[in-house]
Structures are given as structure tokens and as C-alpha cells.
C-alpha positions in Angstrom: -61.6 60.5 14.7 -61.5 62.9 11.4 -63.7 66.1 12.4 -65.7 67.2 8.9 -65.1 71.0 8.3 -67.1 71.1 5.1 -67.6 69.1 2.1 -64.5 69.6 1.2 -62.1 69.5 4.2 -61.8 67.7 7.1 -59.4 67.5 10.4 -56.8 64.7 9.8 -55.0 63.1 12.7 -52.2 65.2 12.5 -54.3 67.9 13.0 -54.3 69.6 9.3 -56.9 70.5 6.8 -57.3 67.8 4.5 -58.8 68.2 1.1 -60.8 65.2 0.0 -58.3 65.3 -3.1 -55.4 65.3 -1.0 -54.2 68.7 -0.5 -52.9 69.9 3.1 -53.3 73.6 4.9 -50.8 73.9 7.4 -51.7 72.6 11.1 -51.4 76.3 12.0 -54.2 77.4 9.8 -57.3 78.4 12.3 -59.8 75.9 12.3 -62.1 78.5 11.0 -59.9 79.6 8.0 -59.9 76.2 6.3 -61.3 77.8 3.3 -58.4 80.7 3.3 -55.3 79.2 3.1 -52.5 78.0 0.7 -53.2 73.8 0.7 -50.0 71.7 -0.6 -49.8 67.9 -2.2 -46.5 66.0 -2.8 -46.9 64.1 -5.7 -44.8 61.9 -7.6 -41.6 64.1 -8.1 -44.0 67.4 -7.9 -45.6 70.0 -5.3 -48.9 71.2 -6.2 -49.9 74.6 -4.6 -53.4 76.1 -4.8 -55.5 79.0 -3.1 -58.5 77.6 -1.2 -60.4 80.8 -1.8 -60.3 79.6 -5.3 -63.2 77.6 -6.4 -61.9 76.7 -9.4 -59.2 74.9 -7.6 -56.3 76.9 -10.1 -53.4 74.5 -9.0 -49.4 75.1 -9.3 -47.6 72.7 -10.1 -43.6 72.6 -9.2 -41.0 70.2 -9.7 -39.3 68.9 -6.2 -36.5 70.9 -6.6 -38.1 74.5 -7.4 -39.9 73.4 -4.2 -36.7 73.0 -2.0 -35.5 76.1 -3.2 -38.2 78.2 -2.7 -38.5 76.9 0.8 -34.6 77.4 1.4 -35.7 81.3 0.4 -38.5 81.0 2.8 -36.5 80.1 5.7 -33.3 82.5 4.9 -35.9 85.6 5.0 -36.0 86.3 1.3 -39.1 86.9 1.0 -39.4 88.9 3.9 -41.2 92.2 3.4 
């Protein structure tokens, strides 16, 4: 069973935020931040990134390969700080 967060998210079986328009917060987003997180969609060839603070759902939209090479950064410590 989907547990409804608000009108716009809800639990899926996987245990992420779900968007009603698709988009994902990570499964390691609180339960109580699911309006304060980065949510992600794969699309056809494309990753779409958005702030869920934003209520004018601004969306980025990335090709599949800036997307496997930012998260090749991510995981090497580039963007470390």
C-alpha cells in the first residue's frame, strides 16, 4: 500500500517519494522532508532534475550522458567540499 504524503507525493513500494508527475526523491530522504529534496525522472534519453522547494516546479533537463558523467563526478569526490 502507497502511503499519501501530500497532494503531491506519496510513498511508493520501493520506499521513495513519488511525484504524481513521476519524479523520485531518493529513498533516503526523511519522510518529513519530502517537500526539500532534489526529485529525478528518466525520460526518454533525458534526466530531469528539479528542487521540490520550488513551486513552480523549474525542471533541468540533461541528456543521458551529462547525467552519467556528473554522477561519475559525484562518486569520485569531485564535488566534495
Amino acid at each position: 500500500m502507497e502511503k499519501v504524503l501530500s497532494s503531491r507525493y506519496k510513498v511508493g513500494p520501493d520506499g521513495r517519494k513519488v511525484s504524481s508527475d513521476g519524479f523520485k526523491c531518493s529513498s533516503f530522504t526523511p519522510e518529513d522532508a519530502y517537500v526539500a529534496c532534489v526529485a529525478v525522472k528518466r525520460g526518454d534519453g533525458s534526466v530531469q532534475i528539479r528542487d521540490t522547494k520550488d513551486v513552480a516546479n523549474t525542471t533541468l533537463t540533461f541528456t543521458a550522458k551529462e547525467w552519467t558523467a556528473f554522477i561519475r563526478g559525484v562518486k569520485n569526490g569531485e564535488f566534495d567540499i
